[in-house]
MIDOSE-1310 file (N, C-alpha, C; in nm, 2 decimals, decimal comma, always signed):
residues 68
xxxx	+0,82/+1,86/-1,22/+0,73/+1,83/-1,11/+0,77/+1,93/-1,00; +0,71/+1,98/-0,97/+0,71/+2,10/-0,84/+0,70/+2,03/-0,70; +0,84/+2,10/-0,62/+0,87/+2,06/-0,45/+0,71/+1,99/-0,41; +0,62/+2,09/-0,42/+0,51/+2,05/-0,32/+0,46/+1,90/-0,38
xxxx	+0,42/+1,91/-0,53/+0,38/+1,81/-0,59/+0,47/+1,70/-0,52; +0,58/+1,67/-0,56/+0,67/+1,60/-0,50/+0,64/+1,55/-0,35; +0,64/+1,64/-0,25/+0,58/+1,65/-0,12/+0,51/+1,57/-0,11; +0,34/+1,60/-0,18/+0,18/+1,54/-0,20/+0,23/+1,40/-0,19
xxxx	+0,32/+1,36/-0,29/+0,32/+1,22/-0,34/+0,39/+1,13/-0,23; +0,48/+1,17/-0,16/+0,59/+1,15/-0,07/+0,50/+1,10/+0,04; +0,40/+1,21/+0,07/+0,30/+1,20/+0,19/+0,22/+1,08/+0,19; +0,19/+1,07/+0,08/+0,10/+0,96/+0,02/+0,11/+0,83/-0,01
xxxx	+0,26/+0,80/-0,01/+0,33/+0,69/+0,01/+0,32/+0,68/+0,09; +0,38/+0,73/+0,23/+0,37/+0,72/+0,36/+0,28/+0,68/+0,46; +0,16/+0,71/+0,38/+0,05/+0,68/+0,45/+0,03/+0,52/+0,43; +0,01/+0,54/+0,27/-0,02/+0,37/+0,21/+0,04/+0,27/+0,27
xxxx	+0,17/+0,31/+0,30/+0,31/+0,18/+0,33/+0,22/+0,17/+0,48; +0,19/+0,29/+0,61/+0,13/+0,26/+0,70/+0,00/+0,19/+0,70; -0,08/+0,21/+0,59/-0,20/+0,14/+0,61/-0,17/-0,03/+0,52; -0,09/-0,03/+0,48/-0,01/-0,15/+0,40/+0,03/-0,25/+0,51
xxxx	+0,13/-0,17/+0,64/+0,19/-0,25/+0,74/+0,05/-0,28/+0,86; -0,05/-0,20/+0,87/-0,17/-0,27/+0,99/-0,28/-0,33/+0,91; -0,28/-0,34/+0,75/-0,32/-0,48/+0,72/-0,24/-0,58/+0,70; -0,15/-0,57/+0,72/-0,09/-0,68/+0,74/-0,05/-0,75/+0,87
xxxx	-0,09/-0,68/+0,96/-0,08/-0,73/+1,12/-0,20/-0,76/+1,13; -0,35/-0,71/+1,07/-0,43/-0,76/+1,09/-0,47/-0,92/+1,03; -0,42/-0,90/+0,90/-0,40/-1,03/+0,83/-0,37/-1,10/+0,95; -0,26/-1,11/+0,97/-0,16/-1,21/+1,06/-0,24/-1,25/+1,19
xxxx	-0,32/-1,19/+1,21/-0,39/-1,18/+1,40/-0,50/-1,26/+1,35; -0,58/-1,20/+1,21/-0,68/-1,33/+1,16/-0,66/-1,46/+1,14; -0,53/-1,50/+1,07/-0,50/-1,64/+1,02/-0,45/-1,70/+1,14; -0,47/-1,66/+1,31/-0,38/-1,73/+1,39/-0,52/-1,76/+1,45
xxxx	-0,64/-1,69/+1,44/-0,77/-1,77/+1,53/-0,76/-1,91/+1,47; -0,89/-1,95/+1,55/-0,94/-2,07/+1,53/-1,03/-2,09/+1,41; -1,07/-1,99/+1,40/-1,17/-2,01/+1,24/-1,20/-1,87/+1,20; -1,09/-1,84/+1,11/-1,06/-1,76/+1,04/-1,19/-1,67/+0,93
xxxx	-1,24/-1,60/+0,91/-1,33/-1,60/+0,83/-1,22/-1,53/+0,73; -1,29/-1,63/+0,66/-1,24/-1,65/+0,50/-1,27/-1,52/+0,38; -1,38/-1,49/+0,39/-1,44/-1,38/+0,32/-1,33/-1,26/+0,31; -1,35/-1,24/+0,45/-1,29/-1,11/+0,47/-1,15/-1,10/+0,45
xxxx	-1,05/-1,23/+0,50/-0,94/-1,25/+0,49/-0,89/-1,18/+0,33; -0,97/-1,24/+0,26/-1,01/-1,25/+0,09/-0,98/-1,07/+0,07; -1,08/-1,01/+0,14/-1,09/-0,89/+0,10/-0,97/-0,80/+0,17; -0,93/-0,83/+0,27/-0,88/-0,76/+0,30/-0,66/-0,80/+0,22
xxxx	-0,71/-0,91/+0,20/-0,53/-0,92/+0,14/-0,56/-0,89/+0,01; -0,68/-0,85/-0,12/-0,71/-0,77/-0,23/-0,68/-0,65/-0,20; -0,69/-0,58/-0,07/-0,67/-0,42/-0,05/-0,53/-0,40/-0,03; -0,46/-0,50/+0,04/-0,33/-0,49/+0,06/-0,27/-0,52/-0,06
xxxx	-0,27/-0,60/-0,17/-0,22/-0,60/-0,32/-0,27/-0,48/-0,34; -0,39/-0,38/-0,36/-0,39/-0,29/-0,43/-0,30/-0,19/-0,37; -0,32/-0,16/-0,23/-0,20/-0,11/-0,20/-0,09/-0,09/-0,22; -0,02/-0,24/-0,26/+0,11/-0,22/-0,32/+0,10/-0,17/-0,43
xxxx	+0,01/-0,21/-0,52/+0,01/-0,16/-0,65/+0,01/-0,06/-0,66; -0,06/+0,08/-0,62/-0,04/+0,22/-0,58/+0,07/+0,28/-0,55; +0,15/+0,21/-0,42/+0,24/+0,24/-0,38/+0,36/+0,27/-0,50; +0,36/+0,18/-0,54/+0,49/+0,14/-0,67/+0,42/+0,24/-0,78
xxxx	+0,32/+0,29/-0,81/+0,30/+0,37/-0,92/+0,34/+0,51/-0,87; +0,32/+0,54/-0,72/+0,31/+0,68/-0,67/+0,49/+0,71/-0,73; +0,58/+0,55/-0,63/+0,71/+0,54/-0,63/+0,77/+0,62/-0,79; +0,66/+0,53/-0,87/+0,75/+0,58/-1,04/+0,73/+0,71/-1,09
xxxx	+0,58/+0,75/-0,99/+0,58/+0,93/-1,07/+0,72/+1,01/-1,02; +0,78/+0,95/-0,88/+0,89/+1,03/-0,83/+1,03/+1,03/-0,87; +1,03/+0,91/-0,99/+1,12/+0,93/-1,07/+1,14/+1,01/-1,18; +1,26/+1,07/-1,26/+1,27/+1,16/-1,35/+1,25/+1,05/-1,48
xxxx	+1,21/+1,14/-1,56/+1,19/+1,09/-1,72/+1,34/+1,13/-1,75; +1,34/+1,00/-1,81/+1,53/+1,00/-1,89/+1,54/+0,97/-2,04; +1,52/+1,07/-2,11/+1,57/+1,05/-2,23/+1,67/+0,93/-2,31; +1,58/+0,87/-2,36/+1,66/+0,78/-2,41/+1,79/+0,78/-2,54
């Protein structure tokens, strides 16, 4: 894997973990109204699971293959 490649990926975590942490302040600012809409709540904590999901795959490309 090449520095920059490396870089790309590094960058790209970075971003996700940020867009990971203001839906989840947004979560939190939803579930404290009075009547939450549900829908969206819905969708929006599906984007934050996929987010993590990304995140942890970007994480494993940045590790080395080890010979077993």
């Amino acid at each position: 894997m090449t520095m920059t490649h490396r870089e790309d990926i590094q960058h790209r975590i970075i971003e996700l973990e940020v867009e990971h942490r203001d839906l989840d302040a947004v979560i939190e600012v939803m579930t404290q109204g009075i009547r939450p809409e549900e829908l969206q709540l819905r969708r929006l904590k599906k984007r934050k699971l996929q987010l993590k999901d990304h995140i942890s795959l970007l994480k494993m490309q940045l590790i080395p293959d080890i010979p077993a």
